[in-house]
C-alpha positions as a Markdown table, in Angstrom:
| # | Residue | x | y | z |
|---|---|---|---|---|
| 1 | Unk | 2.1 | 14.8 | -4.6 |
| 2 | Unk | 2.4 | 15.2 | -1.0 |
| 3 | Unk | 3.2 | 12.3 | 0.8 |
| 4 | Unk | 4.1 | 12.3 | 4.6 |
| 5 | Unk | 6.2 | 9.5 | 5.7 |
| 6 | Unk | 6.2 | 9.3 | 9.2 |
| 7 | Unk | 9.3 | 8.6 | 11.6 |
| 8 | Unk | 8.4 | 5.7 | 13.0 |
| 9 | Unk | 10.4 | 2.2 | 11.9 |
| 10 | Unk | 10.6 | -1.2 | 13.0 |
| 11 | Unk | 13.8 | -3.6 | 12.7 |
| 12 | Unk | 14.3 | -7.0 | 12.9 |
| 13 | Unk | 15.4 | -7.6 | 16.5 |
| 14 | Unk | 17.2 | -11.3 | 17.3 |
| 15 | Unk | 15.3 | -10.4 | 21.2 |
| 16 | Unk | 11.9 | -11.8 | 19.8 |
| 17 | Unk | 12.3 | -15.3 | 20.5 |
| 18 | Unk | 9.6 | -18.0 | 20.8 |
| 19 | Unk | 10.0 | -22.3 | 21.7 |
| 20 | Unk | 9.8 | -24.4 | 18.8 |
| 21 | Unk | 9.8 | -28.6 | 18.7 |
| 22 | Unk | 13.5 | -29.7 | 18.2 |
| 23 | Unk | 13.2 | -32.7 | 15.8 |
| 24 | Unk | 16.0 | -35.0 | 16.1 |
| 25 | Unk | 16.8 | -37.6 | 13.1 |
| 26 | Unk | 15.3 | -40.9 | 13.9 |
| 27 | Unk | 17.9 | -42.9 | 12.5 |
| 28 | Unk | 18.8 | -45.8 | 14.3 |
| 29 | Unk | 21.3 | -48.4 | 12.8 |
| 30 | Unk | 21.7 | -52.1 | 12.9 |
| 31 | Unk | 18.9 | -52.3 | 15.7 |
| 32 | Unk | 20.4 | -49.6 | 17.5 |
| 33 | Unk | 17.9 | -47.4 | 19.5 |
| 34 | Unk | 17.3 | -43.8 | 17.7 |
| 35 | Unk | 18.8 | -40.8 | 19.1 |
| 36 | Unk | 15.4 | -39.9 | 20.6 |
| 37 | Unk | 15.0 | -43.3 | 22.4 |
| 38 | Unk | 19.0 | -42.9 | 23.3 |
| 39 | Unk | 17.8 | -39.1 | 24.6 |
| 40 | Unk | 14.9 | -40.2 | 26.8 |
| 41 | Unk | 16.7 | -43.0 | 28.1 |
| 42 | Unk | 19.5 | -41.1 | 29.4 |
| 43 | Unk | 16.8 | -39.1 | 31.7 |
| 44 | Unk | 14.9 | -41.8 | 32.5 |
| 45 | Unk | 18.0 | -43.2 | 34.1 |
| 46 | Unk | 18.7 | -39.8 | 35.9 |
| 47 | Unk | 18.1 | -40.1 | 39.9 |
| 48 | Unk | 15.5 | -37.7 | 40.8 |
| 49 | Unk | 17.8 | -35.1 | 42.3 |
| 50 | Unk | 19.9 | -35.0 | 38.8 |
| 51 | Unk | 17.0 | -34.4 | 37.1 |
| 52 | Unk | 15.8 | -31.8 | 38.9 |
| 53 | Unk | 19.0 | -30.4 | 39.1 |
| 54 | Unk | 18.8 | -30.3 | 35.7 |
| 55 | Unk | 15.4 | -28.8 | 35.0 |
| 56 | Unk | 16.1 | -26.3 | 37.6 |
| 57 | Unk | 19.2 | -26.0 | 34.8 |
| 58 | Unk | 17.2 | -25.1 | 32.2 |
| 59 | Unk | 14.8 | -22.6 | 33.7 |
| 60 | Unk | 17.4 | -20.4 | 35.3 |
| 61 | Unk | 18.4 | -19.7 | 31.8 |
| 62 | Unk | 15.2 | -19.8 | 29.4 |
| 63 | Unk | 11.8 | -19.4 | 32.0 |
| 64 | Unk | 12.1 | -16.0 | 32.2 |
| 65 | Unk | 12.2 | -15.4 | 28.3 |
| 66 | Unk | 9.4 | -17.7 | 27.6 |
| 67 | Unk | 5.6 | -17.8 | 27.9 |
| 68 | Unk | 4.4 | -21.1 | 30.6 |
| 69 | Unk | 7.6 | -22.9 | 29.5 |
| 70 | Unk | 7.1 | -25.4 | 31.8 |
| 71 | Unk | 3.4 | -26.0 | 30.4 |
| 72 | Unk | 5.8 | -25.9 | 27.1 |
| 73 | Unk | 8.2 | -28.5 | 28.2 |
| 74 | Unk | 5.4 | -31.1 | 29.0 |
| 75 | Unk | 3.3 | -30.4 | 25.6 |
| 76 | Unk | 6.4 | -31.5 | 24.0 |
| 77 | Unk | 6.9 | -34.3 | 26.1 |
| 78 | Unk | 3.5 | -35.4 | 25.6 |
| 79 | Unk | 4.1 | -35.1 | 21.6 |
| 80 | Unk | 7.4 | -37.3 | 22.5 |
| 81 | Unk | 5.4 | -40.1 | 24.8 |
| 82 | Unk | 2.8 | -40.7 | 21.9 |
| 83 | Unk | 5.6 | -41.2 | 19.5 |
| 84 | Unk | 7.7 | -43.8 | 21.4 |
| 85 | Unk | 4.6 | -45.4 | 23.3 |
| 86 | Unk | 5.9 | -44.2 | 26.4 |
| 87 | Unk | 3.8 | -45.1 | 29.5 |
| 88 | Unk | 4.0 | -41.4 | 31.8 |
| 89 | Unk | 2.1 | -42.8 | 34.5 |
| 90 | Unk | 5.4 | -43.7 | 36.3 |
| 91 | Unk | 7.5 | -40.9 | 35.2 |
| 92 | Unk | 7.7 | -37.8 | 37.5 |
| 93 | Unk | 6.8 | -34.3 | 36.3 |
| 94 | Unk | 10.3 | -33.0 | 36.3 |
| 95 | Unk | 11.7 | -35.8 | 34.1 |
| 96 | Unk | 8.9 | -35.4 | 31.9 |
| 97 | Unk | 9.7 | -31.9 | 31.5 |
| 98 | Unk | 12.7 | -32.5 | 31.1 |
| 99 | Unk | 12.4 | -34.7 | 28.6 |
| 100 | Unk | 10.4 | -31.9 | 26.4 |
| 101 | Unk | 13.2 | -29.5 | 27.2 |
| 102 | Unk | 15.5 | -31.8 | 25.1 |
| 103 | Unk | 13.3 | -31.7 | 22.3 |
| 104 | Unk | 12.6 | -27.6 | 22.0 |
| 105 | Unk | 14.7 | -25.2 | 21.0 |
| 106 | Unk | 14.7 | -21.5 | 20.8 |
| 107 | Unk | 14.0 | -19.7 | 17.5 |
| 108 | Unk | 14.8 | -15.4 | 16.6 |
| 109 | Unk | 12.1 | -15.4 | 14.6 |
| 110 | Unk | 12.6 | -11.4 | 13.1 |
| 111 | Unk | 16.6 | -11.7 | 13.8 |
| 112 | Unk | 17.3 | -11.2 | 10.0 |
| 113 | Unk | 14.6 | -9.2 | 9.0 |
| 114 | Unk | 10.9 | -7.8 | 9.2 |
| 115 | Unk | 9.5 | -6.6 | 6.0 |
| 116 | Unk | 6.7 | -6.6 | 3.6 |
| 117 | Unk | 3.5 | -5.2 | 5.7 |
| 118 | Unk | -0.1 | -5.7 | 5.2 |
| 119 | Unk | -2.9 | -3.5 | 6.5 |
| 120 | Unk | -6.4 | -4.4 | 7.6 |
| 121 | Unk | -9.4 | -2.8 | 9.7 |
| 122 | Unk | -8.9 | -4.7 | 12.9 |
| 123 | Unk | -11.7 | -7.1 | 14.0 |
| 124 | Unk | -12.4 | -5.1 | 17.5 |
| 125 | Unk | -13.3 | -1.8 | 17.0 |
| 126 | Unk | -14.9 | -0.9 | 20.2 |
| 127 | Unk | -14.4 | 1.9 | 22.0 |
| 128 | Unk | -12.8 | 3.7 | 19.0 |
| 129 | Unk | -13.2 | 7.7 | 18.9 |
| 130 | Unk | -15.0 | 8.6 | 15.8 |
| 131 | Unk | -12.9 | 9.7 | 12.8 |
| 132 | Unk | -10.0 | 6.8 | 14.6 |
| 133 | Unk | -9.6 | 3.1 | 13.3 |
| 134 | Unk | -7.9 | 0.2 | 15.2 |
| 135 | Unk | -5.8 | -1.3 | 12.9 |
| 136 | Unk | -3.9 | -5.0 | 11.8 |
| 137 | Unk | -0.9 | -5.3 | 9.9 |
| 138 | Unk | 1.0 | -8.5 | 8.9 |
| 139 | Unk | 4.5 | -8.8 | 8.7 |
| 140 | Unk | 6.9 | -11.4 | 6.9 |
| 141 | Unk | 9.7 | -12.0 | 9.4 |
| 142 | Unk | 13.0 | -13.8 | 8.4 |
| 143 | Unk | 14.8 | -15.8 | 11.1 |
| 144 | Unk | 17.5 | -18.6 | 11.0 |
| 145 | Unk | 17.9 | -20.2 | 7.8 |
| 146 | Unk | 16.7 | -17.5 | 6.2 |
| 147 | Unk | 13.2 | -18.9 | 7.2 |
| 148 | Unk | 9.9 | -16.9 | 6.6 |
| 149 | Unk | 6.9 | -16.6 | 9.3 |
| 150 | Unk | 3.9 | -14.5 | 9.7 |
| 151 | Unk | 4.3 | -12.1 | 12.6 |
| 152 | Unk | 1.5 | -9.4 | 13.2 |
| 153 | Unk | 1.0 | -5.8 | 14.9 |
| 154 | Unk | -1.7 | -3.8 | 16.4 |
| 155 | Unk | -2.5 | -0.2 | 16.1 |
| 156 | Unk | -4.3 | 2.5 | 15.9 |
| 157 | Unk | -4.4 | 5.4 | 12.9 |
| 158 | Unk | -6.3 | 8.8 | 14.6 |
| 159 | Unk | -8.4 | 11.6 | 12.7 |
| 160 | Unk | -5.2 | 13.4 | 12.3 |
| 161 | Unk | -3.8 | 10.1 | 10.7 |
| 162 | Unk | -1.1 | 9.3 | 13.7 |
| 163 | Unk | -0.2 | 6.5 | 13.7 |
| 164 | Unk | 0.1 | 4.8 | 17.2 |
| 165 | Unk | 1.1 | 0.9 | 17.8 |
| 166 | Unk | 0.6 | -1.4 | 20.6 |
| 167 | Unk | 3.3 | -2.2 | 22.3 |
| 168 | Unk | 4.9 | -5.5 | 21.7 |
| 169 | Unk | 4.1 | -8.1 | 24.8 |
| 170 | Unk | 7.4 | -9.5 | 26.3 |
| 171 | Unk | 6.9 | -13.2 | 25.3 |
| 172 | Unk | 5.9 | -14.5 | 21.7 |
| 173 | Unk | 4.3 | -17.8 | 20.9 |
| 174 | Unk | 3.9 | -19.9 | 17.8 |
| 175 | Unk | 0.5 | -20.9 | 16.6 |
| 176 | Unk | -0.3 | -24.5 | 17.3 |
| 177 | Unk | -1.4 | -27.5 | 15.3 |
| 178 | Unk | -3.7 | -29.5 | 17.2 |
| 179 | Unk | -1.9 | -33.1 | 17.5 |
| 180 | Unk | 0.7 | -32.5 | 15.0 |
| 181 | Unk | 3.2 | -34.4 | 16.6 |
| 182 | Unk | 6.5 | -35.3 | 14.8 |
| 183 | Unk | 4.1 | -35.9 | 11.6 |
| 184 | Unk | 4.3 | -33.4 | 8.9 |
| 185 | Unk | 0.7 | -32.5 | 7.7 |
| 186 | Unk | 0.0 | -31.9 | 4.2 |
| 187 | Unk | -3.0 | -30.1 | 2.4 |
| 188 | Unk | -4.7 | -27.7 | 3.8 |
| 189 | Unk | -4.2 | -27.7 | 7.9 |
| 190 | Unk | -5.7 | -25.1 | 10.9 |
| 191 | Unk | -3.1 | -23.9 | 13.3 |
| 192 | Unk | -4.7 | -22.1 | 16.4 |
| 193 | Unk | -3.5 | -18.9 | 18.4 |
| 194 | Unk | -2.5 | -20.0 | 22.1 |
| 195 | Unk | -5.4 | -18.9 | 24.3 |
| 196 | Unk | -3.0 | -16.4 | 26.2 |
| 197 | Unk | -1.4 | -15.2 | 23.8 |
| 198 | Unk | -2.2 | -11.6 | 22.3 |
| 199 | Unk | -1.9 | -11.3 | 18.3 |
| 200 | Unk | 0.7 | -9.0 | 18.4 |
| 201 | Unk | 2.7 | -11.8 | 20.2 |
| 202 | Unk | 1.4 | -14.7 | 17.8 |
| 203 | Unk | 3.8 | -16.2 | 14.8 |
| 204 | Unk | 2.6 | -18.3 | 12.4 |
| 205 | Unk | 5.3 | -21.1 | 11.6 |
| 206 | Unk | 5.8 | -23.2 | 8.0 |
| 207 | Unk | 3.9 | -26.3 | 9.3 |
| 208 | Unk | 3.6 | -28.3 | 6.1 |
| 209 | Unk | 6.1 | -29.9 | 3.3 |
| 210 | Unk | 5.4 | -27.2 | 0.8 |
| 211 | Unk | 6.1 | -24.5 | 3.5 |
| 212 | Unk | 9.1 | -26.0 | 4.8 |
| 213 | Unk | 11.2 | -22.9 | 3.5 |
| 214 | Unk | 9.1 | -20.1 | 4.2 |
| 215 | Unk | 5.4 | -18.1 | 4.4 |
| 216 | Unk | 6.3 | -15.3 | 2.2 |
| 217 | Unk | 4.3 | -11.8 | 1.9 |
| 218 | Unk | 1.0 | -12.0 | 3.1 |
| 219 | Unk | -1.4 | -10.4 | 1.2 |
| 220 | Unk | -4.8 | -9.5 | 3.6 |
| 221 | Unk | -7.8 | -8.4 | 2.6 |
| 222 | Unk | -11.4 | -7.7 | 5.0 |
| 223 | Unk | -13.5 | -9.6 | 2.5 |
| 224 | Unk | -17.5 | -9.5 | 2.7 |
| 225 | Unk | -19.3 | -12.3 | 1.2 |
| 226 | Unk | -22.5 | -12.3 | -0.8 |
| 227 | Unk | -24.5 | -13.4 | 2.6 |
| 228 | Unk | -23.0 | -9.8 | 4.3 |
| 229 | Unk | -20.9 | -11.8 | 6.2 |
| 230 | Unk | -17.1 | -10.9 | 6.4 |
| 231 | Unk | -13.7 | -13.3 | 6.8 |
| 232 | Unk | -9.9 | -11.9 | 6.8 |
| 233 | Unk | -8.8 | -13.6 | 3.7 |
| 234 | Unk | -4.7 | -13.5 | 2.9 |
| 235 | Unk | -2.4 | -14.9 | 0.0 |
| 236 | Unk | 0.7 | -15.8 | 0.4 |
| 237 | Unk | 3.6 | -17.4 | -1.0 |
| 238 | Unk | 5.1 | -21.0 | 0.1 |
| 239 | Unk | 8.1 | -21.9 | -0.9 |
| 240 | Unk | 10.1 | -25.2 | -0.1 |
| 241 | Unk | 13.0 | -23.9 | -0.9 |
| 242 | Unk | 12.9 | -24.6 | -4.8 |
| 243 | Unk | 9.2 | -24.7 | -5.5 |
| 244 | Unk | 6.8 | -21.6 | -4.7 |
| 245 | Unk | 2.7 | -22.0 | -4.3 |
| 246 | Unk | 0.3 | -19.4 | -3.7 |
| 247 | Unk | -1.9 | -20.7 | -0.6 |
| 248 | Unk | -4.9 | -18.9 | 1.4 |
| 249 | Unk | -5.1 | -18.3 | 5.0 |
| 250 | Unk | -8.4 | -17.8 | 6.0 |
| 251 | Unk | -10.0 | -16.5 | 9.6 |
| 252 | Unk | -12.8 | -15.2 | 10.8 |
| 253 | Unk | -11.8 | -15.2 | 14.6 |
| 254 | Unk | -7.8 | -14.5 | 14.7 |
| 255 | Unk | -7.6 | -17.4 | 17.4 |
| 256 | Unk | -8.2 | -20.1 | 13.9 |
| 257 | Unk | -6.3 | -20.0 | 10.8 |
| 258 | Unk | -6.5 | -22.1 | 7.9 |
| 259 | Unk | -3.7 | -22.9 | 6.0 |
| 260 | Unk | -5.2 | -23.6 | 2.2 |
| 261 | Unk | -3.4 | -24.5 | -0.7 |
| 262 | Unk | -4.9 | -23.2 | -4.0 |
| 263 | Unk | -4.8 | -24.9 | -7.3 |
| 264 | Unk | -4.7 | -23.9 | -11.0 |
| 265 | Unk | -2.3 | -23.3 | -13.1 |
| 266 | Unk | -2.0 | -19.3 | -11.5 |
| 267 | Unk | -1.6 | -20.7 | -8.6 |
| 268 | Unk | 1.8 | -21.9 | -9.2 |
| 269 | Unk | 3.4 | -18.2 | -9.7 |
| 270 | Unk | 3.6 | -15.6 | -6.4 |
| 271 | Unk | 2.0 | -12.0 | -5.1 |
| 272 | Unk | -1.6 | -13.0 | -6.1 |
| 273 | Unk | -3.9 | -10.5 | -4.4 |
| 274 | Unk | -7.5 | -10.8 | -3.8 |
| 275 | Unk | -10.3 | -8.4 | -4.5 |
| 276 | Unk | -12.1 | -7.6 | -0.9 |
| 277 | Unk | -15.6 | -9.3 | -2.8 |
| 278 | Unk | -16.9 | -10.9 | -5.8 |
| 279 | Unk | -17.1 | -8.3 | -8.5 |
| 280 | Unk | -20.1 | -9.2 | -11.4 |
| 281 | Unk | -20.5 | -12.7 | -9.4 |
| 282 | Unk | -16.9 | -14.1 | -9.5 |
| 283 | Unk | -13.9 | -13.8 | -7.4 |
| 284 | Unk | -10.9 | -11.7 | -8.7 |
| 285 | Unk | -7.3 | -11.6 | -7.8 |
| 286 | Unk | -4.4 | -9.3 | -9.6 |
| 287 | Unk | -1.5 | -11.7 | -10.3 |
| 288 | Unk | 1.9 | -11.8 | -12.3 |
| 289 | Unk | 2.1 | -14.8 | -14.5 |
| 290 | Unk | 5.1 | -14.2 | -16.2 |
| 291 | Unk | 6.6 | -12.2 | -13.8 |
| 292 | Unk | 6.8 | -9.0 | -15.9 |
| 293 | Unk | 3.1 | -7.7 | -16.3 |
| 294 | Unk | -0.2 | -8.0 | -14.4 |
| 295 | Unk | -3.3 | -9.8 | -15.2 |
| 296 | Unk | -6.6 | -9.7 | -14.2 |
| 297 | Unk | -7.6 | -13.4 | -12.4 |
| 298 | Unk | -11.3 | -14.2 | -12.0 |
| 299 | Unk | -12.7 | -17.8 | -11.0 |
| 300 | Unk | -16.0 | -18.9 | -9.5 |
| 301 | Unk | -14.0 | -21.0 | -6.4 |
| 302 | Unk | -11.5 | -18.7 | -4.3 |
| 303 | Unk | -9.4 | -22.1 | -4.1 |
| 304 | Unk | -9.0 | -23.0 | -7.9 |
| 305 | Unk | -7.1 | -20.4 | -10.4 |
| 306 | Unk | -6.5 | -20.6 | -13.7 |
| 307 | Unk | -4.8 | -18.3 | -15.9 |
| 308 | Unk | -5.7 | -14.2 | -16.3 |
| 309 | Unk | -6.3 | -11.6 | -18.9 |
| 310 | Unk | -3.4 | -9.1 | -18.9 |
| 311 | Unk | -4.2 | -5.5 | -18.3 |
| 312 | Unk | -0.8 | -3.8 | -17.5 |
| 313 | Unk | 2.6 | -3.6 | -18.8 |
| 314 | Unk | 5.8 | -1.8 | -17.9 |
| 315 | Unk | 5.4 | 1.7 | -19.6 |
| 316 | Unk | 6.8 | 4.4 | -17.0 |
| 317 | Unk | 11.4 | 4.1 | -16.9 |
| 318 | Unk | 10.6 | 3.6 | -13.0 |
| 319 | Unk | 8.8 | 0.4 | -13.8 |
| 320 | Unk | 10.4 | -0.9 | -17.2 |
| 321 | Unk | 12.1 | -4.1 | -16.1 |
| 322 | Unk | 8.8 | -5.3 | -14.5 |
| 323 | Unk | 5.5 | -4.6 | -12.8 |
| 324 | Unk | 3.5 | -6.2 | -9.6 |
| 325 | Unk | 1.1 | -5.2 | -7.1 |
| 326 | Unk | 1.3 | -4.2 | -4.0 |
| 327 | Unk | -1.4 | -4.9 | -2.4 |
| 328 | Unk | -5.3 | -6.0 | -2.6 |
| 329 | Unk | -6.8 | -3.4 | -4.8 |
| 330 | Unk | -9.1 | -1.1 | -2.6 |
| 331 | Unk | -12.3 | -0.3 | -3.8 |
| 332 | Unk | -13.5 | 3.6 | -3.9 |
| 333 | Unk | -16.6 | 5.6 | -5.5 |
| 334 | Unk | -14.1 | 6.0 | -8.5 |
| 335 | Unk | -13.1 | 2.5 | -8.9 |
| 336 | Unk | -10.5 | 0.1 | -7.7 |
| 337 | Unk | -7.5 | 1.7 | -6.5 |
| 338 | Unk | -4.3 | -0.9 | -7.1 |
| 339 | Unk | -1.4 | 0.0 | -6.0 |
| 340 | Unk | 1.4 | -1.1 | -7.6 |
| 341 | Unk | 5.6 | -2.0 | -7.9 |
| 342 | Unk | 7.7 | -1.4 | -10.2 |
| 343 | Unk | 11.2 | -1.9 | -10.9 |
| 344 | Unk | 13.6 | 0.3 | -13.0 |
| 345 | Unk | 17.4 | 0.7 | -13.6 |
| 346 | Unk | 19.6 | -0.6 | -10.9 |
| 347 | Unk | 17.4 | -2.6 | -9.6 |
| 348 | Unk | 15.4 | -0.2 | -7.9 |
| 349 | Unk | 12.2 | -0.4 | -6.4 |
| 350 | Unk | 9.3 | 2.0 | -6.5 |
| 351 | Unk | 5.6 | 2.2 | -5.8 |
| 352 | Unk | 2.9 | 3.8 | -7.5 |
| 353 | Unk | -1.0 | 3.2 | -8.3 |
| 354 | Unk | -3.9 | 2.6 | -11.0 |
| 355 | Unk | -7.1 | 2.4 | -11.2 |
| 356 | Unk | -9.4 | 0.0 | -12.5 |
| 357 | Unk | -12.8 | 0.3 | -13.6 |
| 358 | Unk | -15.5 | -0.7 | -10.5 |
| 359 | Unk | -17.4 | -3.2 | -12.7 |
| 360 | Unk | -15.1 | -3.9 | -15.3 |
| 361 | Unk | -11.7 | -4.4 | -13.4 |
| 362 | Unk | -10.2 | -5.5 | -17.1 |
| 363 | Unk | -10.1 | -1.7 | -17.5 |
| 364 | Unk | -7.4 | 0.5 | -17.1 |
| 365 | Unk | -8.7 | 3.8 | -16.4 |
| 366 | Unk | -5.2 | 6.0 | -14.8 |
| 367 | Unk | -1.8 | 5.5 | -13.9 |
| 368 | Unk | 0.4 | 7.0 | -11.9 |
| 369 | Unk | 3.2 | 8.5 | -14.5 |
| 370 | Unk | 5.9 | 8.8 | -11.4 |
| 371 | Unk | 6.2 | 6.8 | -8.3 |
| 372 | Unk | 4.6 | 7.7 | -5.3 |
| 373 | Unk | 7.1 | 6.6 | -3.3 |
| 374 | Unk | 10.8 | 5.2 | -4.4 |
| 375 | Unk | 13.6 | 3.7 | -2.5 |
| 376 | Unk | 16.0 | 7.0 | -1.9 |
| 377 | Unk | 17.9 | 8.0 | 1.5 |
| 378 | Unk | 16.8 | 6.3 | 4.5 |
| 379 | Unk | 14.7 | 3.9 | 2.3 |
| 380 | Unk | 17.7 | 2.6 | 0.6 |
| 381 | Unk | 20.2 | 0.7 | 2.6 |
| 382 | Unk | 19.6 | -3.0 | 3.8 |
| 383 | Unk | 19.5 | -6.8 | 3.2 |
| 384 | Unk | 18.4 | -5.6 | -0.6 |
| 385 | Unk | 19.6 | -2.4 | -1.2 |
| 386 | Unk | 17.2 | 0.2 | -3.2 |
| 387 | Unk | 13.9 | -2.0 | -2.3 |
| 388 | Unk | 10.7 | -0.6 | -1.6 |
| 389 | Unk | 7.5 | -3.4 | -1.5 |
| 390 | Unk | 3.9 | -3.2 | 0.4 |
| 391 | Unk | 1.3 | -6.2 | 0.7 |
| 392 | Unk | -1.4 | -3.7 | 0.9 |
| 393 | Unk | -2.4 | -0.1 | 2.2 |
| 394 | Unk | -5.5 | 0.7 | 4.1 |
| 395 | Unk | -7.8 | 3.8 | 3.5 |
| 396 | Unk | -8.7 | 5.9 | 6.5 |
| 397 | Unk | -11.4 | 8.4 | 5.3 |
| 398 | Unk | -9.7 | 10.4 | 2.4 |
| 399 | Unk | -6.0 | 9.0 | 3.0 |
| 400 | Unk | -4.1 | 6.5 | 2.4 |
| 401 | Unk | -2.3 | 4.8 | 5.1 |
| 402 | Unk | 0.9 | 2.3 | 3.5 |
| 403 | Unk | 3.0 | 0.6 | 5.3 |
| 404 | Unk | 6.0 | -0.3 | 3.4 |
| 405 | Unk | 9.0 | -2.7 | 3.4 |
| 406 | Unk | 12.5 | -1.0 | 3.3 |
| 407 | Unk | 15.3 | -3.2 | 1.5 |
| 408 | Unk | 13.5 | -6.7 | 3.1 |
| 409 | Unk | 15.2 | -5.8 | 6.2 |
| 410 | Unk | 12.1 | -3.2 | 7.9 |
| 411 | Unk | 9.0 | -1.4 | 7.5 |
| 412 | Unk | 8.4 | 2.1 | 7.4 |
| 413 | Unk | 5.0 | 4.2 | 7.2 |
| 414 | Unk | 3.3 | 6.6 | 4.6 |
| 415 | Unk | 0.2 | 8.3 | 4.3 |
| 416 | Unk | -0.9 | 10.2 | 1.0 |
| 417 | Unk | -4.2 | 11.7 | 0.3 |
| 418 | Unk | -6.3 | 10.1 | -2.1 |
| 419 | Unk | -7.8 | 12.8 | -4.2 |
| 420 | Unk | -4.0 | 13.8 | -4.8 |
| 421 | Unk | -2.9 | 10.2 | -6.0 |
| 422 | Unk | -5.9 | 10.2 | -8.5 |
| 423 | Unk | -4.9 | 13.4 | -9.6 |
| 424 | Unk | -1.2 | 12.1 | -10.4 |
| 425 | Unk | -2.8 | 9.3 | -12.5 |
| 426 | Unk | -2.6 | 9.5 | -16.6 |
């Protein structure tokens, strides 16, 4: 099969750096003020030269890296004020910002890694030439603490399948929760793109409990509902940092996402991926269960999940220790392509494909015998050694465009023509 990986890679780079609320322990002892009423008092004591002196401080070394950081400073503060019952009316601007200046600090969000790519049709495609698609990709990007976020790039893929991104813009900015405050929300909660803010500059943060740890490996999908209306749909995996949930994020807009825990007893195991529409009048998802083989979900609320039919098991040496997708499944005159992982001796990583019967997804109807592609030379070294993973491909006309995570440290690109991955199947 002839697959043509292109040149291009991205890294994880410790220069991407966005302002994130600093939260202090409130502790107090013995009737004690907290360290945040100890902190604000100390400025509020400041003259007004020392603290501008101060702010002035603070900018030299952070303005220039940072998006509005005074407009940051003062959000902050603001979240600060509500949560003490401050009175601002007779506190100057510069102690206010100030103020939020001791209660931010700055995050790497991709310093450890970037990894584990999803692919979508873009939501603006004006101006496109024909035979060229803008594109969307998610990435899962691992900062300090090992901490997962969802970071995103825009491109474009040409008739003659170049691949072309936009460049990055010099500041990043985290998604906001409307009000959040020092409370952590819980359930399903909307975070919001800042209005200047491009999407290839936007990262979406853990915000709630369940989160706390990480928003693992997005899965996107361009969905179309039975009304002919469409939504960006995307599971992913939170994790707390000893129990994992599958959860939705949901948007029709890219300036709105919801944040949606699902429920169900499938719901409680990782790398579900939904079918891009209801298929014989129910939603569908491929899941692992058991973590070794692949089942076909199906339920009549894309919120609620309960357990699957299996319809693939390790069979191939490269996939023998266990199975997963990668990826929604795409859907083509022949049926639904599913592309899928496997792992074999060592430890190693491959990924190859099925595909599944248009109205009977239940049905196997080919398999890849070999990988399509496999963790070897560049591909190899990294965080995890030997790894290659994808959250989903895109089809451009009669290709395949996959972009692919190398050894959960970077992402690297693919295209393979269709016609010649059905042909490989068994």
């Amino acid at each position: 099969m002839d697959l043509f990986n292109h040149r291009l890679r991205l890294h994880a780079d410790p220069s991407r750096v966005v302002v994130r609320p600093f939260h202090i322990a409130w502790g107090g002892k013995g009737g004690a003020p907290n360290r945040t009423e100890r902190l604000v008092g100390e400025v509020l004591e400041m003259s007004a030269e020392e603290a501008r002196d101060q702010l002035e401080s603070v900018l030299k070394d952070f303005e220039a890296r940072h998006w509005q950081t005074r407009r940051v400073f003062m959000t902050r503060y603001e979240e600060i004020e509500e949560l003490l019952g401050l009175d601002g009316r007779d506190i100057g601007d510069e102690k206010r910002q100030l103020i939020g200046a001791y209660f931010c600090h700055e995050y790497s969000y991709a310093a450890a890694a970037l990894m584990n790519p999803s692919a979508v049709p873009h939501f603006d495609q004006t101006g496109m030439p024909e035979g060229s698609m803008r594109i969307l990709m998610s990435l899962r990007s691992v900062g300090e603490g090992h901490i997962s976020s969802v970071a995103f790039r825009e491109g474009i893929i040409t008739q003659g399948n170049e691949l072309k991104l936009a460049p990055e813009p010099p500041f990043a900015t985290a998604t906001d929760v409307i009000g959040e405050g020092e409370e952590i929300p819980e359930g399903p909660v909307t975070v919001w793109r800042h209005r200047d803010s491009t999407l290839s500059g936007t990262v979406i943060f853990p915000i709630t409990q369940a989160q706390s740890k990480g928003l693992e490996d997005l899965r996107i999908v361009h969905f179309r509902h039975d009304d002919g209306s469409y939504e960006w749909i995307g599971t992913y995996t939170a994790y707390n940092g000893s129990v994992i949930q599958s959860e939705l994020m949901r948007t029709r807009d890219f300036r709105a996402f919801d944040l949606v825990p699902m429920s169900g007893p499938a719901a409680r195991n990782k790398g579900m991926a939904l079918f891009p529409r209801k298929v014989a009048g129910q939603y569908m998802m491929i899941g692992r269960q058991d973590g070794e083989n692949l089942f076909l979900l199906k339920s009549d609320s894309l919120e609620h999940w309960d357990e699957g039919e299996k319809i693939l098991t390790p069979v191939f040496p490269w996939e023998l220790v266990q199975i997963g997708n990668c990826g929604p499944p795409i859907e083509l005159e022949e049926g639904w392509l599913l592309l899928t992982h496997g792992v074999g001796a060592m430890r190693k990583y491959s990924i190859g494909a099925a595909l599944l019967d248009k109205d009977d997804p239940s049905k196997v109807i080919g398999r890849t015998r070999e990988p399509i592609l496999a963790a070897k030379d560049q591909d190899r070294e990294g965080y995890v050694p030997n790894v290659v993973y994808s959250c989903g491909a895109i089809r451009h006309g009669d290709t395949l465009f996959l972009p692919y995570g190398i050894a959960d440290s970077s992402v690297g690109f693919a295209f393979v023509k269709i016609g010649d991955l059905l042909a490989a199947m068994v």
